[in-house]
MARBA-722854 format. One line per 4 residues: number of its first residue (from 1); their letters; for each residue x, y, z of N, C-alpha, C. Coordinates in nm, 3 decimals, padded with zeros to 5 digits. Example, Ala and Ser with C-alpha at 12.3 -4.5 7.8 and 13.67 -1.06 7.14 Angstrom:
1) AS) 01.319 -00.569 00.780 01.230 -00.450 00.780 01.320 -00.330 00.780  01.285 -00.225 00.708 01.367 -00.106 00.714 01.290 00.003 00.787
//
This chain:
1) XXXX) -01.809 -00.962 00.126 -01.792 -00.822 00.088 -01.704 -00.809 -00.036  -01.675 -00.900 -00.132 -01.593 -00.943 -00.195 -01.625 -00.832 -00.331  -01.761 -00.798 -00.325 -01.823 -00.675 -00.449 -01.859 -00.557 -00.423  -01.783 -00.543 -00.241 -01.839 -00.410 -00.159 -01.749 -00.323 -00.246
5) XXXX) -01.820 -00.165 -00.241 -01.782 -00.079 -00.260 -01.621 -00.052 -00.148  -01.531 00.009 -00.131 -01.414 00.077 -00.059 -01.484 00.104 00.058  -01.608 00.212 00.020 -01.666 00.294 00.138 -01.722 00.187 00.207  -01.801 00.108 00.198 -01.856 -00.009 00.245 -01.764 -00.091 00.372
9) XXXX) -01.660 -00.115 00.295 -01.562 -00.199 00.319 -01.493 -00.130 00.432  -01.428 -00.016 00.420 -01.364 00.089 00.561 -01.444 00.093 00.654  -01.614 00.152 00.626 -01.728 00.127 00.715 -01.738 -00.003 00.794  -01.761 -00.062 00.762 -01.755 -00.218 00.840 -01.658 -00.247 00.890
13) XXXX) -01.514 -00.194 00.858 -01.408 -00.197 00.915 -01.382 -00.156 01.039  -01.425 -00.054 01.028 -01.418 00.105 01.134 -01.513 00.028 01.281  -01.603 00.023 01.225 -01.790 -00.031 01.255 -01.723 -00.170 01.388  -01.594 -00.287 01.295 -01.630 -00.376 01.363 -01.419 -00.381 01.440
17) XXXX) -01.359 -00.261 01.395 -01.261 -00.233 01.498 -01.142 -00.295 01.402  -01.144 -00.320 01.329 -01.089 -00.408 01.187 -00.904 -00.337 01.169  -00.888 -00.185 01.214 -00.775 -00.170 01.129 -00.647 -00.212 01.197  -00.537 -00.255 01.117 -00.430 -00.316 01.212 -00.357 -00.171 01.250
21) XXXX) -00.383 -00.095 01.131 -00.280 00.047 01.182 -00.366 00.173 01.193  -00.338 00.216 01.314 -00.494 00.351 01.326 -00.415 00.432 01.264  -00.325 00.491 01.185 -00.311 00.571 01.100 -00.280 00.532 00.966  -00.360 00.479 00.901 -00.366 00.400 00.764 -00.382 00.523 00.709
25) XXXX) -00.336 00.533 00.563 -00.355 00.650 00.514 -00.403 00.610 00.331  -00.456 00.690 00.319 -00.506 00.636 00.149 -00.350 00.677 00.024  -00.402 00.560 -00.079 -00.306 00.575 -00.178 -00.273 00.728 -00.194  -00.361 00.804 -00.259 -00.334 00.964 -00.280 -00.251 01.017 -00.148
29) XXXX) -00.225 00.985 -00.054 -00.163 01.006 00.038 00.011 00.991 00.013  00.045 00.944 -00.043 00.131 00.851 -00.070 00.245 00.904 -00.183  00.157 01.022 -00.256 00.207 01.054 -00.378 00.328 01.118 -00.395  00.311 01.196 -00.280 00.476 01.322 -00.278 00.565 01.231 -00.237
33) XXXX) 00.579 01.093 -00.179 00.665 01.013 -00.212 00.675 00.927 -00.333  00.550 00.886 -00.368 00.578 00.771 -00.461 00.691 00.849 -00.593  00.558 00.929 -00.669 00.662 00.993 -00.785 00.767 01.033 -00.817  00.827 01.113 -00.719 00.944 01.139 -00.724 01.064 01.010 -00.720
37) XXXX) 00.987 00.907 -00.658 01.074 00.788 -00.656 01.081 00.683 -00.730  00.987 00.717 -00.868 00.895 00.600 -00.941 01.057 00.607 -01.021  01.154 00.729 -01.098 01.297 00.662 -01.166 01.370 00.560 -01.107  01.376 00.565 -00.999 01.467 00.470 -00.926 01.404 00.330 -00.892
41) XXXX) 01.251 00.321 -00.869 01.247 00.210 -00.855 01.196 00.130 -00.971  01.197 00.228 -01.092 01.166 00.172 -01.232 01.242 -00.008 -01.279  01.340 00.001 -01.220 01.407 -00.141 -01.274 01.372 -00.233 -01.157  01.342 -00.185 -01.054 01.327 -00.329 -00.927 01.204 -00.383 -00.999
45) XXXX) 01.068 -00.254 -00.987 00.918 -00.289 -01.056 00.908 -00.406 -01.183  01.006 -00.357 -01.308 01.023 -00.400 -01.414 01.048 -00.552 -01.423  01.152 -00.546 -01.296 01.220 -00.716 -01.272 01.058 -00.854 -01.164  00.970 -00.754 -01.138 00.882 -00.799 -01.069 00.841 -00.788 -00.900
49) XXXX) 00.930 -00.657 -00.837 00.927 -00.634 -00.751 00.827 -00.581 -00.721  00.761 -00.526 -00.583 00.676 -00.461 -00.513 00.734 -00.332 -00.432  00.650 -00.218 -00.420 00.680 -00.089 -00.388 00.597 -00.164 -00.249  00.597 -00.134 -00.115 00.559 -00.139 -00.022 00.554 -00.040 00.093
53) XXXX) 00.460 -00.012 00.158 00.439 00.180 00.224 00.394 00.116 00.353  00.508 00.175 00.441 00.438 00.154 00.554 00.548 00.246 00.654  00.412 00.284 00.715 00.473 00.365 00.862 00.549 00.500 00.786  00.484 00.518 00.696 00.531 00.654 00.602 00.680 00.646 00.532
57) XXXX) 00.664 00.528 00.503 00.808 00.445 00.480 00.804 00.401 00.307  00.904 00.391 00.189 00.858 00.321 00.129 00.971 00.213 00.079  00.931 00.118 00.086 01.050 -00.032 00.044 00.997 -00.090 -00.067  01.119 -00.187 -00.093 01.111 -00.257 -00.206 01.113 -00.369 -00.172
61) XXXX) 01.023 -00.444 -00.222 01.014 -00.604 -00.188 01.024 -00.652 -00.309  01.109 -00.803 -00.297 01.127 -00.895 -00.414 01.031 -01.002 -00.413  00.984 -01.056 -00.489 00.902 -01.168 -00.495 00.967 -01.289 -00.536  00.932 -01.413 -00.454 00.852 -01.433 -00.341 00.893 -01.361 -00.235
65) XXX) 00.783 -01.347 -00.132 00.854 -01.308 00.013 00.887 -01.402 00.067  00.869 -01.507 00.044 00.947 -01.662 00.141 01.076 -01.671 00.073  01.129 -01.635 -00.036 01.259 -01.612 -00.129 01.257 -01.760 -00.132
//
């Protein structure tokens, strides 16, 4: 499924019981947090960090995650 469309991909998901979190929510979901927070996490991003969303949550991860 490596050239599936998104819709494809959720479908077969859905289809074969696939999601780890039944309230997964799409990026646009995401926004009335992200932006408002994009000044502050401007220098973690910059240094090579990751924004990470979960459970309506949003963190900062450093890379590697094995540190």
């Amino acid at each position: 499924m490596q050239a599936a469309a998104d819709e494809e991909i959720l479908a077969r998901a859905l289809d074969e019981d696939r999601f780890r979190e039944p309230e997964l929510l799409a990026a646009r979901d995401h926004i009335d947090m992200l932006l408002p927070a994009l000044p502050m996490l401007e220098p973690e991003l910059l240094a090579g960090c990751v924004a990470v969303f979960r459970n309506r949550r949003l963190r900062v991860r450093r890379l590697p995650f094995s540190g």
